[in-house]
C-alpha positions as CSV (number, residue, x, y, z in Angstrom):
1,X,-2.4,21.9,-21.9
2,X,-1.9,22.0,-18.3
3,X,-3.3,23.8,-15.5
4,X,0.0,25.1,-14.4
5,X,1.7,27.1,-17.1
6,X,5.1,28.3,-15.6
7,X,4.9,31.1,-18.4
8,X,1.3,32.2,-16.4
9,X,3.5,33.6,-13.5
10,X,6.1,35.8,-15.3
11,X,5.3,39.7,-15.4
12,X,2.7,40.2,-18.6
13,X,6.0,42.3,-20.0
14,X,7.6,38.7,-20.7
15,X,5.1,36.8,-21.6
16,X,5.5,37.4,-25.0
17,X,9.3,37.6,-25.2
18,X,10.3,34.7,-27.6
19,X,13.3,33.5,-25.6
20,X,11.2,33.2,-22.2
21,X,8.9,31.5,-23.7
22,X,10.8,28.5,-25.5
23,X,12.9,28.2,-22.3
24,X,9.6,27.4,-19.6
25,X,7.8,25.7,-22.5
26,X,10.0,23.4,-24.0
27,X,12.6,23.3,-20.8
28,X,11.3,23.7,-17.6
29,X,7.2,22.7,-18.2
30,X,8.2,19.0,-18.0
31,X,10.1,18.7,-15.5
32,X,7.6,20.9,-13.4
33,X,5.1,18.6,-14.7
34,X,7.2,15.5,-13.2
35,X,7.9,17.0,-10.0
36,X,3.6,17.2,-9.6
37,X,3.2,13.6,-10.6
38,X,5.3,12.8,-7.9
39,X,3.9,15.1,-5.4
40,X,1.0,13.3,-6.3
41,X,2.1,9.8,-6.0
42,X,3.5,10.8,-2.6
43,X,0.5,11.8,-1.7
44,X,-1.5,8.8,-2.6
45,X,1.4,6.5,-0.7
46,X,0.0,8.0,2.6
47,X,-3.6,6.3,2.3
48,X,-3.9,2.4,2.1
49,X,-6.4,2.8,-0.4
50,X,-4.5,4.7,-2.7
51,X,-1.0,3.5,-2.6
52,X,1.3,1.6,-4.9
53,X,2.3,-2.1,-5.1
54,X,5.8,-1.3,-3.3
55,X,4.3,1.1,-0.7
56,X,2.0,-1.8,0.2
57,X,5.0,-4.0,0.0
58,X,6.7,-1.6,2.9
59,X,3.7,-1.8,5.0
60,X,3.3,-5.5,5.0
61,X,6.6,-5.9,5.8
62,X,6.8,-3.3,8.9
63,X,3.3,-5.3,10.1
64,X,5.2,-8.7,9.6
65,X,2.7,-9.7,7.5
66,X,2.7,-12.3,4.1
67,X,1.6,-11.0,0.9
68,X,-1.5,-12.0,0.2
69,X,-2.9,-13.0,-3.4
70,X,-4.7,-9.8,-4.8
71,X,-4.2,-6.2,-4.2
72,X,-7.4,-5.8,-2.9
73,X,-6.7,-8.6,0.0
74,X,-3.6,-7.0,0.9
75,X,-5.0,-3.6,1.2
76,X,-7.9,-5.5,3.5
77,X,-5.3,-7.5,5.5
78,X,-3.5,-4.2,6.0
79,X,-6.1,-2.3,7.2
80,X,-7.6,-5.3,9.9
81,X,-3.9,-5.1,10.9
82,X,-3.4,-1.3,11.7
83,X,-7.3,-1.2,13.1
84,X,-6.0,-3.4,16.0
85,X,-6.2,-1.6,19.3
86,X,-5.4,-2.8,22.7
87,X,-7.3,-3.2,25.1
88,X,-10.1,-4.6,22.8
89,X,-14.0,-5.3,23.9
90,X,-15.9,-8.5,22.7
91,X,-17.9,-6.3,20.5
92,X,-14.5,-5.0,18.6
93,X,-13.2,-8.4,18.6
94,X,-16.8,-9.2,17.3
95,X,-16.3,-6.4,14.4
96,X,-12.9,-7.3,13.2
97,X,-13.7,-11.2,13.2
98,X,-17.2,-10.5,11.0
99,X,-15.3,-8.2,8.7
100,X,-12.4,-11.1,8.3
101,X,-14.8,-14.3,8.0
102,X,-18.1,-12.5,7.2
103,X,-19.7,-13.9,9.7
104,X,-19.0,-15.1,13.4
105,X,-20.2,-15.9,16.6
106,X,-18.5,-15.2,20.1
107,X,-19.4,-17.5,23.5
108,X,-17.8,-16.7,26.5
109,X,-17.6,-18.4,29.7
110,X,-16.3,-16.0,32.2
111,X,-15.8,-18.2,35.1
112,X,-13.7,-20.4,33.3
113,X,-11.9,-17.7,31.1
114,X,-12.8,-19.4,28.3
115,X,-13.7,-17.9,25.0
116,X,-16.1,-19.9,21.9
117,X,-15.3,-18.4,18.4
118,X,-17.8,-19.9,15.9
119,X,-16.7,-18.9,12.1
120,X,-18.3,-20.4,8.9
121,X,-17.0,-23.7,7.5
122,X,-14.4,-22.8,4.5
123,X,-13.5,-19.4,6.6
124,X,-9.9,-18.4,7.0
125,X,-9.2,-20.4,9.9
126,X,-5.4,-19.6,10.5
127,X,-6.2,-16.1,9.7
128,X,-9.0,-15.6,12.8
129,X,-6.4,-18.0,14.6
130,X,-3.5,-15.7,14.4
131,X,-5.4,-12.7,15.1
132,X,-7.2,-14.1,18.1
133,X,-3.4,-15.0,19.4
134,X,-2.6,-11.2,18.8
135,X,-5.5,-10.0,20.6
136,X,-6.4,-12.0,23.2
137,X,-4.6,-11.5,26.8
138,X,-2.8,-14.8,28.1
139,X,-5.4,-16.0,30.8
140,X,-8.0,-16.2,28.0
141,X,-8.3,-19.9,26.8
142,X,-10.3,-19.7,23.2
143,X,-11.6,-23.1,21.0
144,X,-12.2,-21.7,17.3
145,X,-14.7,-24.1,15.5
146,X,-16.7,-23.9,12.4
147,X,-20.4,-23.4,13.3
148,X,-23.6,-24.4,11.3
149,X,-26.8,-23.0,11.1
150,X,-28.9,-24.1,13.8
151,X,-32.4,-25.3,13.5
152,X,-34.0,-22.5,15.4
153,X,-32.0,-20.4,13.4
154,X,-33.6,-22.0,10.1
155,X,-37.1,-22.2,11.2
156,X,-37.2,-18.3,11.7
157,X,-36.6,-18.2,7.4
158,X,-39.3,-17.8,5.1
159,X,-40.1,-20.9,2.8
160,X,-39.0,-18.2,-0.1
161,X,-35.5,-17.3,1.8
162,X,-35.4,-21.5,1.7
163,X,-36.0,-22.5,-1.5
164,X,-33.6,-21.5,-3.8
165,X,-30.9,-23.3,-1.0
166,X,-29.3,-27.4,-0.9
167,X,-29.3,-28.8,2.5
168,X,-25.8,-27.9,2.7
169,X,-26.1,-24.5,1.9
170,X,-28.5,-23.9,4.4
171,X,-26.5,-25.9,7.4
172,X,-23.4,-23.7,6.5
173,X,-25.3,-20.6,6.0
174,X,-23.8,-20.6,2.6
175,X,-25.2,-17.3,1.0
């Protein structure tokens, strides 16, 4: 039974009348019941988290971006998109980079305007590429490469951290 019960907010004098009763039960409770559902699914279609396939859909498209594969990556995608603020610092640039590759590393030259962007090997490359073209101004050269654990880097590990690794998966800080 519902929380809502039209019959609830009638006068206790026609509560009990038979006629009342069979018209907001079997009539109007339904529809009433509907109209909530889709109050409520309006209400989910305002938060990224929350909101349907087609309301995702809507916002990809406004945001010129491609579907991605999963629901979950488009909702991600989505929200690195709308979290994009100019005039950005390194450290934001930093942020939005880590939470797209998982890990990265920024190197810049100032007297050369020219910006280092080190992501891991397998990373989405043409994703970090089109957002650094977004967010970077025009006097800004960058060089995106894939970087690789460095030796210093290495030695600070524990022979425990090490052992469970390949050579590989240590050099590409492969988790």
């Amino acid at each position: 039974m519902p929380d809502r019960m039209l019959r609830d907010y009638l006068p206790q004098v026609y509560r009990e009348v038979e006629e009342y009763r069979a018209l907001l039960d079997t009539a109007l409770q339904p529809e009433i019941e509907s109209l909530w559902e889709m109050i409520g699914g309006l209400w989910n279609e305002q938060f990224i988290e929350d909101m349907s396939v087609s309301g995702l859909s809507r916002w990809e498209e406004m945001a010129g971006l491609n579907p991605a594969d999963t629901v979950g990556e488009r909702r991600r995608v989505l929200l690195l998109r709308l979290r994009e603020e100019l005039p950005f610092t390194l450290a934001s640039l930093l942020s939005v980079l880590e939470e797209l590759c998982g890990r990265a590393e920024l190197e810049m030259d100032y007297m050369n305007h020219e910006l280092t962007v080190r992501i891991p090997p397998g990373g989405p490359m043409a994703a970090a590429d089109a957002l650094l073209r977004r967010w970077l101004p025009a006097n800004i050269i960058y060089f995106l490469e894939e970087f690789y654990l460095k030796h210093g880097l290495a030695g600070t590990m524990r022979h425990r951290e090490l052992a469970g690794k390949t050579h590989r998966g240590i050099r590409e800080y492969v988790n």
